[in-house]
KEFIPA-134066 format. One record per residue (C-alpha): residue in one letter; x, y, z. Coordinates in steps of 0.5 Angstrom, whole numbers, plus 500, padded with zeros to 3 digits. Example, Ala and Ser with C-alpha at 12.3 -4.5 7.8 and 13.67 -1.06 7.14 Angstrom:
<pts>
<pt><resn>A</resn><u>525</u><v>491</v><w>516</w></pt>
<pt><resn>S</resn><u>527</u><v>498</v><w>514</w></pt>
</pts>
This chain:
<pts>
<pt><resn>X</resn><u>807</u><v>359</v><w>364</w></pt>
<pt><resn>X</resn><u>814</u><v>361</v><w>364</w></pt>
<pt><resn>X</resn><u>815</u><v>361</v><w>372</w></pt>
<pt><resn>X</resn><u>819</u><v>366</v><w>376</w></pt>
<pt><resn>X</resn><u>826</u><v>365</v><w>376</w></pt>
<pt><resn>X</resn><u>828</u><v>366</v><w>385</w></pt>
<pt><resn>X</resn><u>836</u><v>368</v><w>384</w></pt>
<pt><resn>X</resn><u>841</u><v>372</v><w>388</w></pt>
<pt><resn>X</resn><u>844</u><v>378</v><w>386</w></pt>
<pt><resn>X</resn><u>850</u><v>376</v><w>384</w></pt>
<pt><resn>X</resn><u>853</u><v>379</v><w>378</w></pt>
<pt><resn>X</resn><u>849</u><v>385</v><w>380</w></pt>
<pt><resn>X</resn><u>853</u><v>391</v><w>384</w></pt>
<pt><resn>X</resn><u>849</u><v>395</v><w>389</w></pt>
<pt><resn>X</resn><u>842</u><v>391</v><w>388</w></pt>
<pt><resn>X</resn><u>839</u><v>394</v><w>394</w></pt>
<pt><resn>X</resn><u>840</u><v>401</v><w>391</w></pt>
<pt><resn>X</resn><u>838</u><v>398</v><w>384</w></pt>
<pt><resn>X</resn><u>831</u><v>394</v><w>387</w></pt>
<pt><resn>X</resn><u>829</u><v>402</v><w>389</w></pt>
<pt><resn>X</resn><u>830</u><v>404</v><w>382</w></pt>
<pt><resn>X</resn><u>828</u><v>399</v><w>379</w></pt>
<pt><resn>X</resn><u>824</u><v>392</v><w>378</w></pt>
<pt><resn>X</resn><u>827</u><v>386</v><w>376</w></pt>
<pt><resn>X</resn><u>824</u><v>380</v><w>375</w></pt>
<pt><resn>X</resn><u>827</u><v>373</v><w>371</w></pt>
<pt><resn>X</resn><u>823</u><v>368</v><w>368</w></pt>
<pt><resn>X</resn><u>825</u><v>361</v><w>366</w></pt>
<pt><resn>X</resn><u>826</u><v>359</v><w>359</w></pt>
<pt><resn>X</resn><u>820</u><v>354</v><w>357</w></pt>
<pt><resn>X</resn><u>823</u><v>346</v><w>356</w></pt>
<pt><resn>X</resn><u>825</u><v>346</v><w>349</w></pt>
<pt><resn>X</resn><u>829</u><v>351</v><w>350</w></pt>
<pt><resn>X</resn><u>832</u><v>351</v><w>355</w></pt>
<pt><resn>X</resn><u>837</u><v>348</v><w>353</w></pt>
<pt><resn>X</resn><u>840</u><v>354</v><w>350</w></pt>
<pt><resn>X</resn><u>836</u><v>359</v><w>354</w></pt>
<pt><resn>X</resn><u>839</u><v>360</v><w>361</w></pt>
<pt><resn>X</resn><u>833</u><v>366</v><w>364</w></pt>
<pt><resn>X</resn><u>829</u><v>372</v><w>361</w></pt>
<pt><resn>X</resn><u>830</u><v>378</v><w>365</w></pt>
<pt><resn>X</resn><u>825</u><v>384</v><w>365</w></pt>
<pt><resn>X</resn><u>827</u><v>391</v><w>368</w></pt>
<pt><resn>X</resn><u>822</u><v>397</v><w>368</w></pt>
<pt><resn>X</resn><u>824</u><v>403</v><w>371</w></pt>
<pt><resn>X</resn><u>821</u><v>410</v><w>372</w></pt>
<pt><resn>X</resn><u>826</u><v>416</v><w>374</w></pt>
<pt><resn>X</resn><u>821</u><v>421</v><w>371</w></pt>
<pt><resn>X</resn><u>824</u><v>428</v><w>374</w></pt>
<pt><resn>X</resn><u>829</u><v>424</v><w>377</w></pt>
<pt><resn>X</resn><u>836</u><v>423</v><w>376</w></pt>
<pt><resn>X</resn><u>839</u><v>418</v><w>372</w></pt>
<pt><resn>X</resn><u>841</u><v>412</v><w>375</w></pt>
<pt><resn>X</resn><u>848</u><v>408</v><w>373</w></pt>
<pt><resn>X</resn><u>847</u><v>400</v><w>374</w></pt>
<pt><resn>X</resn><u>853</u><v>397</v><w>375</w></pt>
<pt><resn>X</resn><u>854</u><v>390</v><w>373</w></pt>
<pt><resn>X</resn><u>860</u><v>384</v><w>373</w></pt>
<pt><resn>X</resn><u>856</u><v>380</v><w>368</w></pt>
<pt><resn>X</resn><u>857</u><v>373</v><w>367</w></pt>
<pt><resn>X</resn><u>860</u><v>368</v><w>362</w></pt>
<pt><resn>X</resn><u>853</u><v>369</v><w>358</w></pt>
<pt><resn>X</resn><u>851</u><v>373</v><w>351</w></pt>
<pt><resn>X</resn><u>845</u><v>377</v><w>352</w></pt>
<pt><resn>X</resn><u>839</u><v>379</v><w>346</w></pt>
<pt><resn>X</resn><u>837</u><v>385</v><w>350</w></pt>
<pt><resn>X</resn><u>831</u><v>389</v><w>347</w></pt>
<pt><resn>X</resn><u>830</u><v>396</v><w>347</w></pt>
<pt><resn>X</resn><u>826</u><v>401</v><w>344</w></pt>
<pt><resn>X</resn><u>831</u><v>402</v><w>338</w></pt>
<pt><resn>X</resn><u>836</u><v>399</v><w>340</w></pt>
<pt><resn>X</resn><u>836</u><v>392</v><w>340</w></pt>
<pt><resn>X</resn><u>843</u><v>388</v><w>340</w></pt>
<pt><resn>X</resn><u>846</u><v>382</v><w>342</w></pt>
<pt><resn>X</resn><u>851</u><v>383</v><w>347</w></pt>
<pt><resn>X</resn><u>858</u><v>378</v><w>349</w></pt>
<pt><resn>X</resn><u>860</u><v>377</v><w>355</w></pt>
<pt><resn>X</resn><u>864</u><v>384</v><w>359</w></pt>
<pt><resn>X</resn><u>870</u><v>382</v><w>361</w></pt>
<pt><resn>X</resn><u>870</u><v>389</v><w>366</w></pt>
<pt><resn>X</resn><u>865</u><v>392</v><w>370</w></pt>
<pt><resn>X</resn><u>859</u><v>395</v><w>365</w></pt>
<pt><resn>X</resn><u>854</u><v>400</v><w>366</w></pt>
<pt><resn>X</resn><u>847</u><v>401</v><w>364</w></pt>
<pt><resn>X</resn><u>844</u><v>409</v><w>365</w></pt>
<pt><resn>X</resn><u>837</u><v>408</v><w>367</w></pt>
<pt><resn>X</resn><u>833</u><v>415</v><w>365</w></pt>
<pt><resn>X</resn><u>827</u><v>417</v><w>363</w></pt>
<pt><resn>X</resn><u>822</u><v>411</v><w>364</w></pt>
<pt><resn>X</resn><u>823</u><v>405</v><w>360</w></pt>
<pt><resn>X</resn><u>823</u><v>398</v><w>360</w></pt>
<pt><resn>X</resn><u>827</u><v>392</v><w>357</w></pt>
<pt><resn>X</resn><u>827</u><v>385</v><w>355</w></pt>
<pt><resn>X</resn><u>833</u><v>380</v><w>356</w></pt>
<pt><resn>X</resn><u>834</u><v>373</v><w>354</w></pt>
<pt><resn>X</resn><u>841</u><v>370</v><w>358</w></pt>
<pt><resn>X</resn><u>844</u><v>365</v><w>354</w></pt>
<pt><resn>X</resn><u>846</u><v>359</v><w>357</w></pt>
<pt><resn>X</resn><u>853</u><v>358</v><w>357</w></pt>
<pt><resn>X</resn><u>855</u><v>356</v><w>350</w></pt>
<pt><resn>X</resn><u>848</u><v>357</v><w>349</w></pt>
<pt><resn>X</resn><u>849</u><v>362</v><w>343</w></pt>
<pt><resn>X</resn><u>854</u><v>359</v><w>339</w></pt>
<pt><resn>X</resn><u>848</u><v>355</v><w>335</w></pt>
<pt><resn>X</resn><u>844</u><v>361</v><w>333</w></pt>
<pt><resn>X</resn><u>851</u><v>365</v><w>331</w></pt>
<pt><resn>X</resn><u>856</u><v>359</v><w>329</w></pt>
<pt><resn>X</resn><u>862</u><v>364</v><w>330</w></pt>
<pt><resn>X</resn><u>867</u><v>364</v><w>336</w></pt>
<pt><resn>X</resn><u>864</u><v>367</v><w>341</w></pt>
<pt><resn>X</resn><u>870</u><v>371</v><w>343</w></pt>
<pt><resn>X</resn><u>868</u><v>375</v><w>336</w></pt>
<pt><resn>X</resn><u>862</u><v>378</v><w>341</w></pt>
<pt><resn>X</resn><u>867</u><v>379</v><w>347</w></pt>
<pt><resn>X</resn><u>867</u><v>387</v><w>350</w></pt>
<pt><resn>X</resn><u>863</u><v>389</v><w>344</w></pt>
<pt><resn>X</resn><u>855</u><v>389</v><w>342</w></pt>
<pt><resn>X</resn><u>852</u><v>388</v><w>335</w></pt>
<pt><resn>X</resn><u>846</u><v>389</v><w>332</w></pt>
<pt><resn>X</resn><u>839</u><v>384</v><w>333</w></pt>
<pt><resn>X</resn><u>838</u><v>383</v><w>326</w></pt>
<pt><resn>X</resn><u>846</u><v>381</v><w>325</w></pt>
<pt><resn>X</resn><u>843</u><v>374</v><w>327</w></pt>
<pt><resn>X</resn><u>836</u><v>374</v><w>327</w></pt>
<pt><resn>X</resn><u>834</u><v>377</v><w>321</w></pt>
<pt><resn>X</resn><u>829</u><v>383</v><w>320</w></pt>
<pt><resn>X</resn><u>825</u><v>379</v><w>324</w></pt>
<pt><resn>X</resn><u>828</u><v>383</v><w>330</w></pt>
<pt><resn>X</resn><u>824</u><v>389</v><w>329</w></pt>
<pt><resn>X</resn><u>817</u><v>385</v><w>329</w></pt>
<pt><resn>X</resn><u>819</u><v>381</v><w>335</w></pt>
<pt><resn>X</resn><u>821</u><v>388</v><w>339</w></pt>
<pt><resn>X</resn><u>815</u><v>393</v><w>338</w></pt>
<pt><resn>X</resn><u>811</u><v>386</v><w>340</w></pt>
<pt><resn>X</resn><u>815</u><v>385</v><w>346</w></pt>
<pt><resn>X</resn><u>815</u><v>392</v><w>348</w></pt>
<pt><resn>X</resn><u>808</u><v>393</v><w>347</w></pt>
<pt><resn>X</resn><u>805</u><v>388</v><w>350</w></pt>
<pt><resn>X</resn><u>801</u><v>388</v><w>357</w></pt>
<pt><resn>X</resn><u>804</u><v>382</v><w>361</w></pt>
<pt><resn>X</resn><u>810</u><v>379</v><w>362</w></pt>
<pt><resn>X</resn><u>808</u><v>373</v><w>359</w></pt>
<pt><resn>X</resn><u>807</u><v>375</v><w>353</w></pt>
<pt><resn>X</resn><u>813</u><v>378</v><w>353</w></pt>
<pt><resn>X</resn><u>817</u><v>373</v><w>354</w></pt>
<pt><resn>X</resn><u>812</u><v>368</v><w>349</w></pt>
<pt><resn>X</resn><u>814</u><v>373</v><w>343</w></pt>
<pt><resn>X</resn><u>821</u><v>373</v><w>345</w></pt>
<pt><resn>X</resn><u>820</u><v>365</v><w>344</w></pt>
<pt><resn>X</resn><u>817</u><v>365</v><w>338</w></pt>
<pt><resn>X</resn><u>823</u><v>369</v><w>334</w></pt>
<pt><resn>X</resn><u>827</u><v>363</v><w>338</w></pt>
<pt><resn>X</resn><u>823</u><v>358</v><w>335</w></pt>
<pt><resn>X</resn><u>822</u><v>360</v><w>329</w></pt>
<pt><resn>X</resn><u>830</u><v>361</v><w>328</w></pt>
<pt><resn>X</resn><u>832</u><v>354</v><w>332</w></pt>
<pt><resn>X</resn><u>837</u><v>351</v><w>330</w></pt>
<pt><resn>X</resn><u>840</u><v>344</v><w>331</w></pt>
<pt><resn>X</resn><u>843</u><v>342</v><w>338</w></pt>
<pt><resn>X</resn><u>851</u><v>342</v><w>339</w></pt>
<pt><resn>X</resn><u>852</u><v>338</v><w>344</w></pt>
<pt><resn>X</resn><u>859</u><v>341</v><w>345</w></pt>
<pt><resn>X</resn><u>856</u><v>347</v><w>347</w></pt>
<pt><resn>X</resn><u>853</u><v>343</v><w>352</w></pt>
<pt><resn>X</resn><u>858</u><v>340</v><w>355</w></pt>
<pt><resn>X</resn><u>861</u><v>346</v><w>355</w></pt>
<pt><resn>X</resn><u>856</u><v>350</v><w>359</w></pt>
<pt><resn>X</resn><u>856</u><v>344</v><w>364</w></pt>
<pt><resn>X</resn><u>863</u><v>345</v><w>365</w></pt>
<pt><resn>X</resn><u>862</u><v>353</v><w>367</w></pt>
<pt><resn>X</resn><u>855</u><v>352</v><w>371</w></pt>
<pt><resn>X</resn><u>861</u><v>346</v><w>375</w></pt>
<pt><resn>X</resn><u>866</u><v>352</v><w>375</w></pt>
<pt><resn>X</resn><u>861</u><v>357</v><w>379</w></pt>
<pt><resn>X</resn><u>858</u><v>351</v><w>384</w></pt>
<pt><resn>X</resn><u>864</u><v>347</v><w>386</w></pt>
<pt><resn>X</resn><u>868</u><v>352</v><w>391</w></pt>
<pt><resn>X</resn><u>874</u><v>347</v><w>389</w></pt>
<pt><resn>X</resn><u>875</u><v>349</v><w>383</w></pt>
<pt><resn>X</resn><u>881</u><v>354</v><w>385</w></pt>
<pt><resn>X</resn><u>885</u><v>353</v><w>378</w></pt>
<pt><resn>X</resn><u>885</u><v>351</v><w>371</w></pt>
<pt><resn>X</resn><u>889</u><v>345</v><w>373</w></pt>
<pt><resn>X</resn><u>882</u><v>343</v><w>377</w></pt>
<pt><resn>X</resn><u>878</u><v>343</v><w>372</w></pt>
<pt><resn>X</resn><u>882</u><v>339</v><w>366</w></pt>
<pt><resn>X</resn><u>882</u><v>334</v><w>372</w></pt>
<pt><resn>X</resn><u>874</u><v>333</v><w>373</w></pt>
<pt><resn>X</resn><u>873</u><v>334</v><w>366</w></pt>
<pt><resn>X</resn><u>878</u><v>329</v><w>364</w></pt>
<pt><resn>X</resn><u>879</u><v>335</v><w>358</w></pt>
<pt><resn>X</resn><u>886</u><v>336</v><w>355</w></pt>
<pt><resn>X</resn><u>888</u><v>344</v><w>358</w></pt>
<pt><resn>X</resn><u>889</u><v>346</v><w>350</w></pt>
<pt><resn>X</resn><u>883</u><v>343</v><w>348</w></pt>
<pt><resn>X</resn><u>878</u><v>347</v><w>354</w></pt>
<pt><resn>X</resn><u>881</u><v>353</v><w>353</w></pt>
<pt><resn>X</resn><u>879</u><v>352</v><w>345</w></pt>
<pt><resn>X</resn><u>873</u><v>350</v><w>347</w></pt>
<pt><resn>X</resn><u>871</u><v>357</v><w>352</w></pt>
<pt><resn>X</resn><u>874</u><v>362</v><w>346</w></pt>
<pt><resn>X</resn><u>870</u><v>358</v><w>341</w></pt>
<pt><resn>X</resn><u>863</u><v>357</v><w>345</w></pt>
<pt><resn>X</resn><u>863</u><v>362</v><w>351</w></pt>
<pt><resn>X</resn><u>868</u><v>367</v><w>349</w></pt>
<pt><resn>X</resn><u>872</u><v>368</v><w>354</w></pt>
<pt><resn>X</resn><u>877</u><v>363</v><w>358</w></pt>
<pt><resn>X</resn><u>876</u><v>358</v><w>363</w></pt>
<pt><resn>X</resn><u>881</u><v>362</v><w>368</w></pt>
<pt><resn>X</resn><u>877</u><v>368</v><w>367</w></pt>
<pt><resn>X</resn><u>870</u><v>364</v><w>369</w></pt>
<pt><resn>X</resn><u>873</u><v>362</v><w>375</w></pt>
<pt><resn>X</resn><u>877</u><v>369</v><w>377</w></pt>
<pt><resn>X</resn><u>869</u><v>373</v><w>376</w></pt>
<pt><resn>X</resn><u>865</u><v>367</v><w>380</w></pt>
<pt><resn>X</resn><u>870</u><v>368</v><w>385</w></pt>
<pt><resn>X</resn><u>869</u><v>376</v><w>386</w></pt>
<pt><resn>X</resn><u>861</u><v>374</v><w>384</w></pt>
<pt><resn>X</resn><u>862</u><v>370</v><w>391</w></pt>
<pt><resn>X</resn><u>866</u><v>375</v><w>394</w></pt>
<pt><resn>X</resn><u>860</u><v>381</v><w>392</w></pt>
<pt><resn>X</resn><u>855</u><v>377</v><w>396</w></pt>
<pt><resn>X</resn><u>858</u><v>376</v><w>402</w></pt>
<pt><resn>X</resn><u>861</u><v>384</v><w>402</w></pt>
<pt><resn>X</resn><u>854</u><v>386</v><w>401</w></pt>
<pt><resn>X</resn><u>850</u><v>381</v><w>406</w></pt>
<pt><resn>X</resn><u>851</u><v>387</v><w>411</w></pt>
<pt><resn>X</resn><u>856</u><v>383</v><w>417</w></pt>
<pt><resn>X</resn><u>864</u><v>384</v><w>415</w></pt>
<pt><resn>X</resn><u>866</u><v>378</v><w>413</w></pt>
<pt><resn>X</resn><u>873</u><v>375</v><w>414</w></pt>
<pt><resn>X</resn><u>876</u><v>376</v><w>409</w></pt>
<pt><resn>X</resn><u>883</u><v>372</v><w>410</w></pt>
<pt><resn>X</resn><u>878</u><v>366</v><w>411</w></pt>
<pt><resn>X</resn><u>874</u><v>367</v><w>405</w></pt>
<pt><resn>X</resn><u>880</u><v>368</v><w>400</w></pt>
<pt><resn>X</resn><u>882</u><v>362</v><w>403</w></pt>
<pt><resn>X</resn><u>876</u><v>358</v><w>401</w></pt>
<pt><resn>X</resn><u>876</u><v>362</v><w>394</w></pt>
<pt><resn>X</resn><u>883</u><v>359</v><w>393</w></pt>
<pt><resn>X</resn><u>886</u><v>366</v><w>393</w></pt>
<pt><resn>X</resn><u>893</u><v>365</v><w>395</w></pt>
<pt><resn>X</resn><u>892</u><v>371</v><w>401</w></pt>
<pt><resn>X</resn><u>887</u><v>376</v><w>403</w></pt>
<pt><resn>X</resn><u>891</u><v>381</v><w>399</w></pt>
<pt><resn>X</resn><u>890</u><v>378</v><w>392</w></pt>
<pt><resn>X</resn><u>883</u><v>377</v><w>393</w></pt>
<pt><resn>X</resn><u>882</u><v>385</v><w>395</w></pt>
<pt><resn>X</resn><u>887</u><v>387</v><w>390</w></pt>
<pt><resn>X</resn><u>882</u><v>383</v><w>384</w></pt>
<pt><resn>X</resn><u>876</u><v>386</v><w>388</w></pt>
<pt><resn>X</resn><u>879</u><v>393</v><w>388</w></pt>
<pt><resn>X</resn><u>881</u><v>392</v><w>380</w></pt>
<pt><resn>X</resn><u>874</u><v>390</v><w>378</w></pt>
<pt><resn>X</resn><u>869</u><v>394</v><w>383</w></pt>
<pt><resn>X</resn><u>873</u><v>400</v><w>384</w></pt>
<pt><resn>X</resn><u>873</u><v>400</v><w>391</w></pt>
<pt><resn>X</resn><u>875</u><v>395</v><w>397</w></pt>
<pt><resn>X</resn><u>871</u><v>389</v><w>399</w></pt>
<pt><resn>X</resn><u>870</u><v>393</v><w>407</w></pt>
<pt><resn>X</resn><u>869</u><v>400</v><w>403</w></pt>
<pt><resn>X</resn><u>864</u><v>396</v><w>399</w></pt>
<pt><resn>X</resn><u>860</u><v>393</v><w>404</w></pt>
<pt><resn>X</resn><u>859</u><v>400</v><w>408</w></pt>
<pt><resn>X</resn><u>858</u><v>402</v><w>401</w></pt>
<pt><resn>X</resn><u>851</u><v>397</v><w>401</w></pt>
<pt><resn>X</resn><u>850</u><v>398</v><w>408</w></pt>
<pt><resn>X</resn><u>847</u><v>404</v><w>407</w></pt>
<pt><resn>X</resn><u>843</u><v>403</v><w>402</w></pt>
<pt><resn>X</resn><u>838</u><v>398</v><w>407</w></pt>
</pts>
């Protein structure tokens, strides 16, 4: 049994709101496929005579397989702010990729998949009709997640230790808060700069800068929305910000608003 996966909300905007809205449950991957697969996620919502409800999301280096009724795609990672509109009732399915993790599956640079989406059955084939209707009619979560499984297993290819070595160095960027800088992370890897930055665009589809600016802002998210106000110049500083001001400015630019008014904003919401 695939166990439930206990994260932060990190990457998820206004998630006190969003959890009165909907539910959202994360499931690890089963061992052999962990490798490639970092979480399933299942969200239901039922806004039936409600208005539709805008989920804003800063998503992280990860491709996404997410199946809807009709509507199953392979998304690359969104380099801005996306939105999901819930109405109606429905459910979804998601397999978050690991870092690098789609690579193997695709066998294309990653970047072809940045701020775009493709059909499920570009990459999986017809069998992606078969494995939605079982997904979405199923009546558990488990069984959910075991037919998303099996459409893996059925198409698993070989492992790319290169994909691997990458996904390590993006899950290294989001925990060591001395990652500041490109330099730092040629530094700890002992990776050529020129070489990393092939690597990113061909196995995770954006840039080396690009993850440490976004789990940067991730960080900064959590903090806004814990509920006290931070300090904000002493957090710019442990997130490598050269002051507060550029640390707000890239806030702003991603989120639409400053990190204060973001967190009155959620203050709201408790």
């Amino acid at each position: 049994m695939n166990p439930e996966v206990i994260q932060p909300d990190r990457g998820i905007l206004h998630a006190r709101l969003g959890r009165q809205t909907f539910r959202l449950i994360r499931y690890a991957p089963s061992p052999d496929l962990s490798r490639f697969v970092r979480h399933y996620w299942i969200v239901r919502w039922d806004l039936r005579g409600k208005e539709p409800y805008n989920q804003e999301i800063l998503q992280y280096p990860c491709v996404n397989l997410v199946f809807e009724e009709g509507n199953t795609r392979i998304y690359g990672v969104n380099t801005g702010k996306s939105v999901k509109v819930l109405e109606g009732k429905g459910c979804a399915l998601g397999i978050m990729f690991q870092p690098g993790g789609f690579y193997p599956f695709y066998r294309n640079p990653i970047s072809a998949l940045t701020d775009r989406s493709i059909d499920g059955r570009r990459v999986f084939g017809n069998e992606t009709d078969e494995a939605e209707r079982d997904i979405l009619s199923a009546t558990s979560d488990q069984d959910m997640v075991a037919r998303a499984e099996k459409l893996l297993r059925d198409q698993l290819p070989e492992t790319d230790e290169l994909a691997e070595t990458v996904g390590r160095i993006v899950d290294e960027i989001i925990i060591d808060r001395d990652i500041v800088k490109v330099d730092d992370v040629v530094a700890k890897f002992g990776i050529n700069k020129r070489t990393m930055q092939r690597l990113f665009k061909q196995y995770v589809g954006v840039s080396p800068k690009w993850v440490i600016q976004r789990s940067r802002i991730h960080e900064a998210a959590l903090r806004a929305a814990d509920g006290d106000t931070p300090d904000w110049a002493k957090l710019a500083a442990d997130l490598g910000y050269f002051d507060q001001a550029h640390l707000i400015k890239d806030f702003k630019k991603l989120i639409g608003c400053s990190p204060d008014e973001y967190t009155k904003q959620t203050a709201g919401t408790r």
